[in-house]
Structures are given as structure tokens and as C-alpha cells.
ROVO-959842 format. One record per atom (N, C-alpha, C): residue in one letter; z, x, y. Coordinates in pm, whole numbers, padded with zeros to 5 digits, always signed. Layout:
# residues N
aZXY/...
//
This chain:
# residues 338
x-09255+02266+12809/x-09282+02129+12765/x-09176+02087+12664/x-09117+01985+12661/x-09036+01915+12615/x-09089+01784+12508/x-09086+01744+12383/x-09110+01654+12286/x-08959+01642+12231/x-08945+01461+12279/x-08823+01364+12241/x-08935+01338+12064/x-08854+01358+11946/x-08917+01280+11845/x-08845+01128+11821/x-08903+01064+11776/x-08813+00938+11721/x-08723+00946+11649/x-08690+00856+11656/x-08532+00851+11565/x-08593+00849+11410/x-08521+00919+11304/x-08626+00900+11144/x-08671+00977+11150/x-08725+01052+11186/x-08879+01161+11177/x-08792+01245+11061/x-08838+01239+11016/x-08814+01321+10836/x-08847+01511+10870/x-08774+01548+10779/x-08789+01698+10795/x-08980+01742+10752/x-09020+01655+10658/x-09160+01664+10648/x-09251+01696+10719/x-09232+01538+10822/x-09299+01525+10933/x-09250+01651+11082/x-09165+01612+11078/x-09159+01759+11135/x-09191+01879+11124/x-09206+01912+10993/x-09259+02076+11008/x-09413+02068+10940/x-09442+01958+10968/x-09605+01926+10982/x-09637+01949+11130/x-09527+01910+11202/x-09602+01907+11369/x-09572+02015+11408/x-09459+02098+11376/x-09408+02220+11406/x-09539+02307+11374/x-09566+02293+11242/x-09675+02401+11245/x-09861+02376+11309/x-09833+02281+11406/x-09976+02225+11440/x-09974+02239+11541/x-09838+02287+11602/x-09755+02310+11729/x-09776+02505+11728/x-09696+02556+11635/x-09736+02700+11607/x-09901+02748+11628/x-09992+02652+11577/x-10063+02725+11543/x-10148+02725+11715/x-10097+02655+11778/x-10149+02691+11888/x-10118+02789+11976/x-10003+02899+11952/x-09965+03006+12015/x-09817+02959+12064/x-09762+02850+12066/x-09642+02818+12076/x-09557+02876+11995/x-09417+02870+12050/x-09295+02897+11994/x-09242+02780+11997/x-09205+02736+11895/x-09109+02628+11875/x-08933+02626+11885/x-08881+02545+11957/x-08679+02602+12000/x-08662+02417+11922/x-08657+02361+11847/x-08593+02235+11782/x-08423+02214+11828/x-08376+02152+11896/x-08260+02072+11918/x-08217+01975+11816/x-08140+02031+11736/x-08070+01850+11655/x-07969+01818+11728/x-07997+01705+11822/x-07882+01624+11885/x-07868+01524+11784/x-07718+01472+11856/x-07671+01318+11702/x-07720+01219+11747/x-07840+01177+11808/x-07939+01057+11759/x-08075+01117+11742/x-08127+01247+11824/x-08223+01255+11855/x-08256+01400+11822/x-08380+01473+11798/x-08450+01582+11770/x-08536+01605+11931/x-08493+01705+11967/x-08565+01724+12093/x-08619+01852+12097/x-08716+01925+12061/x-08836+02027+12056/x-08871+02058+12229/x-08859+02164+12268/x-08822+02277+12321/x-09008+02349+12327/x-09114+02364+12364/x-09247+02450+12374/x-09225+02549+12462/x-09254+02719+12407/x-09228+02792+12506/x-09341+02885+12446/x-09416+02939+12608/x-09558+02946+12613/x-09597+02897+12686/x-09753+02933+12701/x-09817+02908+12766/x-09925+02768+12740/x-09821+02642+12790/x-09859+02505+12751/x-09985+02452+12827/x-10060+02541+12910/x-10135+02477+12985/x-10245+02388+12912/x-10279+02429+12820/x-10418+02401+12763/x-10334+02275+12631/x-10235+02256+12627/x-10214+02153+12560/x-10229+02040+12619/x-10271+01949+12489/x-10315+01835+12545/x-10182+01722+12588/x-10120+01686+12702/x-10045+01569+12664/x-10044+01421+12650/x-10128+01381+12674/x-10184+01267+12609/x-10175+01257+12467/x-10247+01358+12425/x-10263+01340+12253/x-10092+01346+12214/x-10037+01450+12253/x-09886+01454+12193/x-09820+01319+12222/x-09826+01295+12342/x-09761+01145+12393/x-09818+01031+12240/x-09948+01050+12206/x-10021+00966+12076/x-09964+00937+11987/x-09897+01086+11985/x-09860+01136+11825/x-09717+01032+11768/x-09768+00916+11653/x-09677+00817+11616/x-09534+00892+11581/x-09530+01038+11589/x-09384+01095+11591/x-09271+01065+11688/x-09362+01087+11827/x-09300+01112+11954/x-09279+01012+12040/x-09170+01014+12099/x-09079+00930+12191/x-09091+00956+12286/x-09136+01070+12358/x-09161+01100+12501/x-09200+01304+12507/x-09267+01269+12583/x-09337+01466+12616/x-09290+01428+12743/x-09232+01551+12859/x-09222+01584+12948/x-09246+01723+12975/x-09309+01774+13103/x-09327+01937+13109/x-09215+01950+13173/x-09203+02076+13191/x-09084+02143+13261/x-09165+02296+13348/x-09139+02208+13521/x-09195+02315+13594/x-09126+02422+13580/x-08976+02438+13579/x-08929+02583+13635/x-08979+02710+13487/x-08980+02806+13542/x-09014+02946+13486/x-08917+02979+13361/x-08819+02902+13382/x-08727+02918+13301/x-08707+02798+13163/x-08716+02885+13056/x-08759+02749+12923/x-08621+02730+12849/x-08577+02822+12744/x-08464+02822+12698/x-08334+02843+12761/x-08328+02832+12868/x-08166+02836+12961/x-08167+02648+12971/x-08283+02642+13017/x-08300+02529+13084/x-08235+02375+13029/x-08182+02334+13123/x-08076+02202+13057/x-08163+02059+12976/x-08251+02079+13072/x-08358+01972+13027/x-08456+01993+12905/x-08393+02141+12861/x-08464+02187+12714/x-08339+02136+12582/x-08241+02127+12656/x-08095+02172+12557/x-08023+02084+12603/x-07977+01967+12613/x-07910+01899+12716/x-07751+01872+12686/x-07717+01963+12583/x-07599+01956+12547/x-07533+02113+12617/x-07425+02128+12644/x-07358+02269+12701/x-07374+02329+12599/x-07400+02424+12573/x-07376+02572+12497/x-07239+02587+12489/x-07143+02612+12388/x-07052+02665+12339/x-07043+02788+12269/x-06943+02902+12331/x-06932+02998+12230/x-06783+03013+12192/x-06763+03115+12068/x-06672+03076+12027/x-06683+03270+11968/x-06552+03301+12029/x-06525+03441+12037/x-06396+03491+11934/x-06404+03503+11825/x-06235+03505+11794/x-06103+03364+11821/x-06031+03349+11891/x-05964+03263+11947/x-06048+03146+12075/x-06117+03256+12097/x-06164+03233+12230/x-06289+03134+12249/x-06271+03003+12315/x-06438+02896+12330/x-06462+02899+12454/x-06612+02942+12507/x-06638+02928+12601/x-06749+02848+12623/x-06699+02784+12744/x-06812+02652+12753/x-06777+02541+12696/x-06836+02428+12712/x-06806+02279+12679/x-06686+02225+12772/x-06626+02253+12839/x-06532+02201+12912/x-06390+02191+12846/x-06381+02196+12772/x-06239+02139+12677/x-06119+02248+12742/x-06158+02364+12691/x-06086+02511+12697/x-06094+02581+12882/x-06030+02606+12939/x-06053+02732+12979/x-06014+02873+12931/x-06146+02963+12933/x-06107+03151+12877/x-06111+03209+12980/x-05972+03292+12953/x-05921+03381+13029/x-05928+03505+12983/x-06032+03566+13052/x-06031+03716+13001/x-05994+03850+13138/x-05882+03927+13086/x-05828+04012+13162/x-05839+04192+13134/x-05806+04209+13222/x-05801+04363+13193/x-05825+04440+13295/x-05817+04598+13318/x-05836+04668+13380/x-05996+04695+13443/x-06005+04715+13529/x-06169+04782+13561/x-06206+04867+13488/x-06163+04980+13451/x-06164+05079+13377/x-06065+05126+13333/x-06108+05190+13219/x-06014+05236+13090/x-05971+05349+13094/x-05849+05414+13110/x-05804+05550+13143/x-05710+05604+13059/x-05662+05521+12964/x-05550+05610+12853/x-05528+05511+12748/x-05443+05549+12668/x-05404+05502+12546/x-05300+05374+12583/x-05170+05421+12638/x-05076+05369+12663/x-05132+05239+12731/x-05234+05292+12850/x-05229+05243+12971/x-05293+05058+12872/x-05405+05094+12796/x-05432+04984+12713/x-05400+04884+12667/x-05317+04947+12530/x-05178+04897+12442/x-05103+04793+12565/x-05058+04869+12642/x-04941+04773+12734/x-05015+04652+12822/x-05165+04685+12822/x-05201+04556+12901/x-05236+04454+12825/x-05303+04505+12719/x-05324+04429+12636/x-05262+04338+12594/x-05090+04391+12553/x-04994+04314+12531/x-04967+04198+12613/x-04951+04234+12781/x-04948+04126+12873/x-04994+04062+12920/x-05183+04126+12875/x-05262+03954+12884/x-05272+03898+12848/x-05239+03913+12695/x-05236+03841+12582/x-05127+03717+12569/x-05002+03763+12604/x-04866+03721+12641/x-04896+03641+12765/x-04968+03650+12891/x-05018+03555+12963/x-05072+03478+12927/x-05154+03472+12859/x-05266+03412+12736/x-05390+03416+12796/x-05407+03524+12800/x-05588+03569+12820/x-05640+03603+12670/x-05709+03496+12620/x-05763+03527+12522/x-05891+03616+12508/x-05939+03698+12612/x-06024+03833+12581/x-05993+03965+12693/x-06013+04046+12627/x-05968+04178+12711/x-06049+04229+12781/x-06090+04274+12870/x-06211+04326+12956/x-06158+04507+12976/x-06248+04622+12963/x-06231+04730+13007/x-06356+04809+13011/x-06360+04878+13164/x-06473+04914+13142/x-06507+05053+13137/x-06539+05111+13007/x-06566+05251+12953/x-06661+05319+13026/x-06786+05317+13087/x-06919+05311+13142/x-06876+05296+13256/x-06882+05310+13400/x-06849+05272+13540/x-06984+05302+13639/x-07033+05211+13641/x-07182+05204+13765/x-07075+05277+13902/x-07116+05359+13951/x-07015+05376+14114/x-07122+05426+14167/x-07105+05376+14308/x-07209+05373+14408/x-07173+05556+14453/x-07069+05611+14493/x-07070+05763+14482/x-07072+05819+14347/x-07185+05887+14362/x-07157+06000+14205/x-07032+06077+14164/x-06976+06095+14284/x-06808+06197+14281/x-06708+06108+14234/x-06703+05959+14271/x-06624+05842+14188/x-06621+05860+14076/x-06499+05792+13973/x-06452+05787+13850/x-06602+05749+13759/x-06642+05762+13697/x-06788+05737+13607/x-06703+05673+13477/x-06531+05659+13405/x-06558+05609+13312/x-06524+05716+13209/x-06468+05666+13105/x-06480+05774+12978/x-06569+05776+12877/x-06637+05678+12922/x-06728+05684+12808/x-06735+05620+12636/x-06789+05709+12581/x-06731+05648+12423/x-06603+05674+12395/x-06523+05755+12462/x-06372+05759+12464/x-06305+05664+12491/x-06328+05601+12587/x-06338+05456+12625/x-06307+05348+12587/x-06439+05337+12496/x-06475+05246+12350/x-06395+05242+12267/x-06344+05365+12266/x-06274+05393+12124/x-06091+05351+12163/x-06047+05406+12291/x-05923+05311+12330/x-05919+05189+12341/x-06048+05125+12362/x-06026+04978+12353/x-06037+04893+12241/x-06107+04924+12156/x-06125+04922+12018/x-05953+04936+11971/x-05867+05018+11990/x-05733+05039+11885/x-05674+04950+11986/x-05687+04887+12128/x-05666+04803+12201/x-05658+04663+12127/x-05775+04650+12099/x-05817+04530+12005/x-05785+04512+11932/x-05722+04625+11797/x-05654+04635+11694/x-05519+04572+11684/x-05441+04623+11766/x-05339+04641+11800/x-05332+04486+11847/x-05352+04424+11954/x-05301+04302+11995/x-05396+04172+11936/x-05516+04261+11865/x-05619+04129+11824/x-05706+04030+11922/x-05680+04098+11996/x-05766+04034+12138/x-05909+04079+12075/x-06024+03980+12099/x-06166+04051+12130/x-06230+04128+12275/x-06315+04181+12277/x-06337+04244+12405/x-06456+04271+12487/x-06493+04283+12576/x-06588+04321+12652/x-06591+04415+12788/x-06686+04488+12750/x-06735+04620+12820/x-06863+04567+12863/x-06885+04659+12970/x-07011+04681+13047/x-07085+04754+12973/x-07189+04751+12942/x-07359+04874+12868/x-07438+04863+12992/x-07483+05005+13004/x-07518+05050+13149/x-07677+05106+13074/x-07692+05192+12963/x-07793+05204+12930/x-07780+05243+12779/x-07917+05149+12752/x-07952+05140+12593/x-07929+05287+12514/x-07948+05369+12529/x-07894+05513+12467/x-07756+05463+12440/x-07666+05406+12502/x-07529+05378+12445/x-07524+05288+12367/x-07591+05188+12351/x-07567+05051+12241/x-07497+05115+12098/x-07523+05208+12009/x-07469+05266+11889/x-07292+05283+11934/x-07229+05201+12047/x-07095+05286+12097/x-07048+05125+12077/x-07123+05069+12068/x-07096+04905+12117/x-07079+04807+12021/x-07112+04858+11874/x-07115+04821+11759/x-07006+04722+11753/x-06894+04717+11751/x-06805+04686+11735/x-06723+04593+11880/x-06761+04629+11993/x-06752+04549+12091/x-06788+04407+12095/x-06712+04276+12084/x-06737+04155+12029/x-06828+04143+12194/x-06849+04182+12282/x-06901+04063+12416/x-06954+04201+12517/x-07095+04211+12502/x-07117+04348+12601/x-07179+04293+12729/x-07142+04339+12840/x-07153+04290+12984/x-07256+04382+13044/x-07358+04297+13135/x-07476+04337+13169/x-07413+04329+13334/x-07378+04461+13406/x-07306+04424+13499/x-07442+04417+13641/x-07352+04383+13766/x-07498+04331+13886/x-07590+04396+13891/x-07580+04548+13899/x-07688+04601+13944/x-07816+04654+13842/x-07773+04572+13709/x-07840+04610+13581/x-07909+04405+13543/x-07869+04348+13631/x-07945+04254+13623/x-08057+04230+13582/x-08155+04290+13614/x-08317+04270+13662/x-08350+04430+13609/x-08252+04496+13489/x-08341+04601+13400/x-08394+04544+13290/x-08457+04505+13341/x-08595+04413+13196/x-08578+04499+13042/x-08585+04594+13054/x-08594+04691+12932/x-08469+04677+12865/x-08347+04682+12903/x-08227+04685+12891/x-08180+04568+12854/x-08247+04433+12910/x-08212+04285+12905/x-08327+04239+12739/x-08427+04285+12778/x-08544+04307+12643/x-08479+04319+12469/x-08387+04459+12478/x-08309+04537+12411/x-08204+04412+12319/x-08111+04389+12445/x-08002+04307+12407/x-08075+04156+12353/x-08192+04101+12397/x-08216+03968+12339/x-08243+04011+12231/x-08226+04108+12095/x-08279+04104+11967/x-08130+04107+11926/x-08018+04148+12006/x-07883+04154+11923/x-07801+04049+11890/x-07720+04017+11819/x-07651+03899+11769/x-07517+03898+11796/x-07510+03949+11938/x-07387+03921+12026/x-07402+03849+12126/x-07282+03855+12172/x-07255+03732+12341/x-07318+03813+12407/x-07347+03779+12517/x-07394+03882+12680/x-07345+03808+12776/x-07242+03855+12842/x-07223+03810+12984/x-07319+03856+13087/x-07360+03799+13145/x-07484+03890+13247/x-07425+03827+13375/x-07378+03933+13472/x-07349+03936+13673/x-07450+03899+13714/x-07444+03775+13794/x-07548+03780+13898/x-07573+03892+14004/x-07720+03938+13961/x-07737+04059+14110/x-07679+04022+14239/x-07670+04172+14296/x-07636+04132+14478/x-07676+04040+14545/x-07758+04037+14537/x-07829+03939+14637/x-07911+03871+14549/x-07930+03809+14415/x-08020+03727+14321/x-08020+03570+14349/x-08099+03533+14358/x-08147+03397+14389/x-08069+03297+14281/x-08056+03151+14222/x-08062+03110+14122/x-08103+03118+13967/x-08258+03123+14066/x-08383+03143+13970/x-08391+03297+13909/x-08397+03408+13975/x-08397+03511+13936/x-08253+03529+13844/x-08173+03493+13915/x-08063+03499+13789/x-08079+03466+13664/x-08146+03305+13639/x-08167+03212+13521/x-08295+03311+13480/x-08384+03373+13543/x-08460+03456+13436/x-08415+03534+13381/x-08342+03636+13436/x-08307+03718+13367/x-08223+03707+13205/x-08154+03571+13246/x-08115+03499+13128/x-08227+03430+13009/x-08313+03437+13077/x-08413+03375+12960/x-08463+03506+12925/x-08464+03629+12975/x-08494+03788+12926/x-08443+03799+12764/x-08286+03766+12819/x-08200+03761+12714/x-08201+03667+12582/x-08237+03551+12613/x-08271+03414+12533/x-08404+03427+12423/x-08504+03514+12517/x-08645+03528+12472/x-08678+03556+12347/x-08602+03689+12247/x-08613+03688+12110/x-08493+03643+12048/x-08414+03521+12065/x-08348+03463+11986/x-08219+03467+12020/x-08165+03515+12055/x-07978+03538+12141/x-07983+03449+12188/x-07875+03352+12137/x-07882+03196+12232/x-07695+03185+12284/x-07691+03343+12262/x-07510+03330+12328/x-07469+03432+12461/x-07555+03330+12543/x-07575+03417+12685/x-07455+03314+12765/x-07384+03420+12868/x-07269+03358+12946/x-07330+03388+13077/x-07316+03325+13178/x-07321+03367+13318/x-07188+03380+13394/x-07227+03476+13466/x-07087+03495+13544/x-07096+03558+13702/x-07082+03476+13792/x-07065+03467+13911/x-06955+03596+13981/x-06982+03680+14044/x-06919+03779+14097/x-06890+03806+14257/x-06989+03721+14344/x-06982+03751+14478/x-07114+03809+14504/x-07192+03766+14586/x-07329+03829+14605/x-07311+03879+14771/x-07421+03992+14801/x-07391+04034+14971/x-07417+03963+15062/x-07375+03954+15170/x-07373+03871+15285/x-07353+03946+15389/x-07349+03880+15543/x-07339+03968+15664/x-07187+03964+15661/x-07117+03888+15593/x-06982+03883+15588/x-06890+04070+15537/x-06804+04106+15604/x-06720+04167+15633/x-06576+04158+15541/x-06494+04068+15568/x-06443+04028+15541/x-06339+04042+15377/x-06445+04010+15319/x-06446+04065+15143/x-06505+04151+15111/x-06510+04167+14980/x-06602+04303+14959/x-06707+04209+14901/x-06746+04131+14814/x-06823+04027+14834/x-06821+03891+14882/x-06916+03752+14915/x-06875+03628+14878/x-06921+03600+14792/x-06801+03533+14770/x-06820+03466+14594/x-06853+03283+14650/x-06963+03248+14541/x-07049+03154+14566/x-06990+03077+14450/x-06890+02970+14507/x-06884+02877+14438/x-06944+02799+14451/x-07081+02727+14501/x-07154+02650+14464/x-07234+02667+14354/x-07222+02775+14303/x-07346+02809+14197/x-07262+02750+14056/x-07160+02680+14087/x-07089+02626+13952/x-07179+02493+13925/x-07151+02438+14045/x-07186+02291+14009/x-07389+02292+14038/x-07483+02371+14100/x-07596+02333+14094/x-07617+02409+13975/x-07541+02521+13879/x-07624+02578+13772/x-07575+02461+13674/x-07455+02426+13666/x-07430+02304+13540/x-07551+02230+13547/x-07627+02190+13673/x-07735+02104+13654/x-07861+02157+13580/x-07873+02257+13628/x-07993+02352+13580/x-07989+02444+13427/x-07858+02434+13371/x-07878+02539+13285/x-07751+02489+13185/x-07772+02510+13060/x-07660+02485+12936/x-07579+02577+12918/x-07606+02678+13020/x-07514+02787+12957/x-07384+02811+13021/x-07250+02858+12933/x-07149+02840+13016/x-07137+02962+13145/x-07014+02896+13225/x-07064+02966+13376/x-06916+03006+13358/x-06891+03129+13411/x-06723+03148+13449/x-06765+03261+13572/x-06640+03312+13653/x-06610+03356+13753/x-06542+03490+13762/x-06595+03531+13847/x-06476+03694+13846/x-06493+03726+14005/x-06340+03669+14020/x-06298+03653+14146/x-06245+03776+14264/x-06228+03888+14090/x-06167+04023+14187/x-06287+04076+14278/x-06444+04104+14192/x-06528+04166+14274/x-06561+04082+14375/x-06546+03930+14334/x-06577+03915+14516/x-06466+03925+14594/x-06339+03917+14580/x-06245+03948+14697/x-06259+04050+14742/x-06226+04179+14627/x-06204+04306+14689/x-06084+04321+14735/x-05975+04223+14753/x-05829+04223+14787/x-05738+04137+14686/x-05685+04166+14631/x-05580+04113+14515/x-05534+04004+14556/x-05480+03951+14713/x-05446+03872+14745/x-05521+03731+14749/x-05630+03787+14743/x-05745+03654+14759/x-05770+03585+14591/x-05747+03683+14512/x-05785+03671+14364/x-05730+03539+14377/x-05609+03491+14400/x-05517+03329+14383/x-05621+03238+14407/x-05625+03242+14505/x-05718+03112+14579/x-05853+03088+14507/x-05931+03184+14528/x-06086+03232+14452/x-06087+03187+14291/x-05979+03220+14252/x-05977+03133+14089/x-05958+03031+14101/x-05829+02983+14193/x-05812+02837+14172/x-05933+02745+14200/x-06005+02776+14314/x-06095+02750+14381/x-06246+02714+14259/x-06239+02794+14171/x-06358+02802+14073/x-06304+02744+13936/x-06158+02727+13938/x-06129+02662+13835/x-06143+02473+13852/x-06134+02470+14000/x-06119+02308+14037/x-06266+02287+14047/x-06365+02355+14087/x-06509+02338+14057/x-06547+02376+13920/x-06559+02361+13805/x-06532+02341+13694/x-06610+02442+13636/x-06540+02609+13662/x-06591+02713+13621/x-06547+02706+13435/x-06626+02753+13350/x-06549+02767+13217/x-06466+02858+13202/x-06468+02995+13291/x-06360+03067+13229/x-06375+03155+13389/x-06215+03290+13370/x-06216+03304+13511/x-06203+03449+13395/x-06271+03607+13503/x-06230+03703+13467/x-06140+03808+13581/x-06026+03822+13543/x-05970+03891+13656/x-05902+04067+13620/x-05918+04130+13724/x-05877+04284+13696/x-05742+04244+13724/x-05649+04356+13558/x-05564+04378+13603/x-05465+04486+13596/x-05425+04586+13575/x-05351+04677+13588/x-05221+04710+13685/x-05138+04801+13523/x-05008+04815+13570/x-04958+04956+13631/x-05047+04971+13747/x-05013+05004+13853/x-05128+05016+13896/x-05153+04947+13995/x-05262+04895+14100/x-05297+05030+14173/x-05192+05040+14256/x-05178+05185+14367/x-05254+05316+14291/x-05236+05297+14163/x-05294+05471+14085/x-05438+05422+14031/x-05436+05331+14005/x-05591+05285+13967/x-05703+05375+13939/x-05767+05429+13852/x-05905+05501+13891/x-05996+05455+13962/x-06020+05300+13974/x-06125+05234+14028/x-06066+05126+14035/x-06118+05063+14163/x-06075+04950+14177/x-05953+04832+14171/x-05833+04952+14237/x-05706+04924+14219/x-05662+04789+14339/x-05682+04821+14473/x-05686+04703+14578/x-05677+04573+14504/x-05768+04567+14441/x-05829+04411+14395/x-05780+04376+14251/x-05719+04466+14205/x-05623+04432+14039/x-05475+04367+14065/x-05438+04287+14025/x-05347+04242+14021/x-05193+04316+13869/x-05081+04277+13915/x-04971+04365+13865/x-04963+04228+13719/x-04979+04332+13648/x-04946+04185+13490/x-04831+04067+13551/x-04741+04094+13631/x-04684+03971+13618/x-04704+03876+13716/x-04790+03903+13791/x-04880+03861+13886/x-04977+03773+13842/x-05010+03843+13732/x-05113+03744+13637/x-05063+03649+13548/x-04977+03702+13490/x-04921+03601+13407/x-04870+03434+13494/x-04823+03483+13599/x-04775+03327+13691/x-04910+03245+13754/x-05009+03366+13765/x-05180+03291+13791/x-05229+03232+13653/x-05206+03289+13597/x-05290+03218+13428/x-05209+03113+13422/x-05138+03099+13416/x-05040+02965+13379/x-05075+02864+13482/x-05062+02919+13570/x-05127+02785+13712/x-05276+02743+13686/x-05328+02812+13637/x-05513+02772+13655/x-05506+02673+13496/x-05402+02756+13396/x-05458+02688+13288/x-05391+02523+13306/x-05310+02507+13371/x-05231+02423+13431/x-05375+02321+13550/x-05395+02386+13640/x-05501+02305+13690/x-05636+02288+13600/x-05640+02369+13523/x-05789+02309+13450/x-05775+02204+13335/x-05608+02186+13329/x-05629+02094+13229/x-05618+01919+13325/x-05546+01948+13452/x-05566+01842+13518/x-05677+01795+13576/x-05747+01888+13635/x-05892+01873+13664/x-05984+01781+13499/x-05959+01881+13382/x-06034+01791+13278/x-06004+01666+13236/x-05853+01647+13290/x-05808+01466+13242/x-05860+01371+13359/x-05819+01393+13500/x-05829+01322+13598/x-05967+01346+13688/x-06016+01461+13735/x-06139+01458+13783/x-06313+01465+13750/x-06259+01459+13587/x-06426+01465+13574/x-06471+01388+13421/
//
């Protein structure tokens, strides 16, 4: 349920209704927009009265809100969500963020030197992933807090902020220091794990599952939202299909129906759905002209030796001539098409 207050309503009067509002088992989410105060009810509104609220000489308008989803929801928040990472803003349209890096993290050197050249591309965040979900157990798993700790002097070193994947809560004490921890697909819909992270006072990028609906996606985001974390990112990866072809499809429609549905910023990561390096071009451009906020792409300098996921990484200078083109189309797209 949604309460527009009038224009004026004094901080008084407000936390007179706020708490008349509380005391009915509600949670109160208050919006200060620049004309208007727009109050946010999350709970179980059934038994409220709306008539009487509609009464109430405060209020400008009550509306409910069917979907399952309260605090993602646009019609709760109707302004975009902005975050703001170090250098780095994501969301609001102004900026596109470019965050790069390897799939996984395998040495010192290997770090340092990418770091340098995404940075020098101008990817303002670093991606590496210490932790590695792999569908064979005999696959690379990742170094672990070793990991952490190369990407961390990573970070040092070029001042980039960063983000890793957390696979399970026993690791969060590794993550301390990780500015942006990534809830990758198949950890979507671990409630416990998503539970965990809504009490922390970091970003969360959260993958849409394999095969996750809209809706199931946007819950899982309100998992995250639920005790107070209001710096949740979504990020589009390619979900399964009968398709062949790629290793996922990547669903660029989910740019433009989630902008409708949800405040939160949306960006893209074009490698897991290609699965072929060659496609990465198109697949960004493609999500940058549908007005993704930010694109994440694998990249490493040398593809061929890769621990994981080398096919689909692109060679730094490969990237560097793609970053420049997208940041190049997203700024034409923001003057002329929208």
C-alpha cells in the first residue's frame, strides 16, 4: 500500500501517522521526493482500512500495490535508485559503469596487469572471482580467500573498487573489505544466504536464476531489501533456453519491462550469455542501446590459458576499443533517444 501525503505535512504530523501506522504491525519505507512525501506500507495490509486513510486530512491519495514485491517496486519509489561506488554511479541514467575483469582470480601479476588495463579502458570497477560455483567438481573451484586477498592489493594498487561472488555465508568474514559482493545465478533463490546479506551495508549485485521468471527475480531482491539494504543492483546474465547456439540467451527485454517495474539499477553481463567472445560486441552494444546502466564483461590477458572461462573473455585491448564504443553509444543514446 502506497500513501501520497500532501504537500506541507510537517514532520509532526507525520510521525503522528507513522506511528498509528506502526502500531498496526506495519513497517513504514517514507520517500522524500522534491514536492511530495510518498510512504511505502509493507505487511500485511489486508485488514487496513482504506477509506479511513483516504479520510485522513494528511493524505493525497492511498493506492494498494498487487505485486508480492514492496520495496523494489517502482510504484513504491518512483525515482531510480542510484549507487555510488568509489568513482563509480550506478543507475539514474547519466553514467554508464563499466566493470571488468577476469572470471577468476589466479595470480598476483595476472591482477595488477588487468587491473591496470581496465582501468586505462575506463572500467571503473574490477570484477574477480575468488569462490567459483562449477558445474564439475574436478573444474577450477577458485582460490578462495587467497583470492580475496589478490584482489584486495588489486584494488590497492590501481584504486579500482571491486566485486566478487559469496557462494556461502561461512565466507562473508573474507568479504569485509570487498566494496560490491555478487550473489551469482544459481544462489539466487538461497533465501538464507539472501536473508544474511539484507542486514549488510553493502551493494549486492544479484544474477538472475537460469530459468527465473521476472517476479521471482524481483523477490529475491526484496529478500535483499527486506531488513534495510536499499543498494541492490540487478544484473541480467542469459537465462536457459532450447537454444544451442550460446551458452546462454541473454534477455534483453528484461531492460526495458524491469525499468517499469522496479527502481533498481539494471546492467548486463554479456560474456555468460554468449559463451563466445565474439558475440560479447554486439550483446553489449545491444544492452547499452536498450538502456542497460552498466555492462559487466570478462576479461583476461590470455584468454587461451584461462582457468575458467577463457572462450568468452576478451584480450584487454579488445576491451579497451569496446569500452570506448559503448561509452560512446551510451552517451548518444542519453542525448538523442530518450
Amino acid at each position: 500500500m502506497i500513501i501520497h501525503l500532501k504537500d506541507g505535512t510537517s514532520e509532526q504530523e507525520k510521525k503522528a501517522l507513522f506511528e498509528e501506522l506502526e502500531a498496526l504491525g506495519l513497517m513504514i519505507h517514507p520517500i522524500e521526493g522534491v514536492e511530495r512525501t510518498v510512504v511505502g506500507l509493507v505487511g500485511d495490509t489486508s485488514n487496513v482500512d482504506i477509506n479511513r486513510l483516504q479520510a485522513n486530512p494528511l493524505t493525497a491519495k492511498v493506492t494498494r500495490v498487487s505485486e508480492p514485491y514492496k520495496r523494489v517496486n517502482r510504484r513504491m519509489h518512483p525515482e531510480d535508485t542510484v549507487i555510488r561506488v568509489g568513482d563509480a554511479v550506478i543507475g539514474g541514467g547519466d553514467q554508464l559503469c563499466l566493470i571488468a575483469g577476469p572470471c577468476s582470480v589466479e595470480s598476483k601479476e595476472q591482477m595488477r596487469t588487468l587491473a591496470a588495463d581496465v582501468k586505462a579502458a575506463g572500467a571503473q570497477i574490477l570484477r574477480g572471482g575468488a569462490f567459483k560455483p562449477r558445474t564439475s567438481p574436478y573444474a577450477f573451484q577458485g582460490l578462495g580467500p587467497d583470492g580475496i586477498e589478490l584482489l584486495l592489493e588489486a584494488k590497492k594498487a590501481s584504486g579500482l573498487p571491486i566485486i566478487s561472488e559469496i557462494m556461502d555465508l561461512a565466507d562473508l568474514p573474507y568479504f569485509e573489505e570487498v566494496d560490491i559482493l555478487q550473489v551469482g545465478a544459481r544462489n539466487m533463490q538461497n533465501f538464507a544466504l539472501l536473508k544474511a546479506l539484507s542486514k549488510i551495508d553493502k551493494p549486492i549485485l544479484l544474477k538472475r536464476g537460469l530459468a527465473a521468471t521476472y517476479e521471482e527475480w524481483l523477490m529475491s531482491a526484496e529478500y535483499l531489501m527486506s531488513n534495510g539494504n536499499e543498494n541492490i543492483i540487478l544484473c541480467e546474465r542469459g537465462i536457459r533456453t532450447f537454444e544451442t547456439g550460446t551458452r546462454n540467451t541473454l534477455d534483453i527485454s528484461a531492460i526495458p519491462v524491469l525499468r517499469q517495474k522496479t527502481h533498481l539499477p539494471i546492467i548486463i553481463d554479456p560474456s555468460h550469455a554468449a559463451g563466445k567472445h565474439d558475440l560479447v560486441r554486439p550483446l553489449a552494444q545491444a544492452a547499452v542501446a536498450a538502456g542497460a546502466d552498466g555492462v559487466m564483461i570478462e576479461v583476461h590477458n590470455d584468454p587461451e590459458k584461462a582457468l575458467c572461462d577463457g572462450p568468452q573473455s576478451l584480450h584487454p585491448s579488445e576491451y579497451s576499443r569496446l569500452a570506448a564504443d559503448l561509452k560512446g553509444l551510451h552517451a548518444y543514446c542519453r542525448d538523442h533517444l530518450r
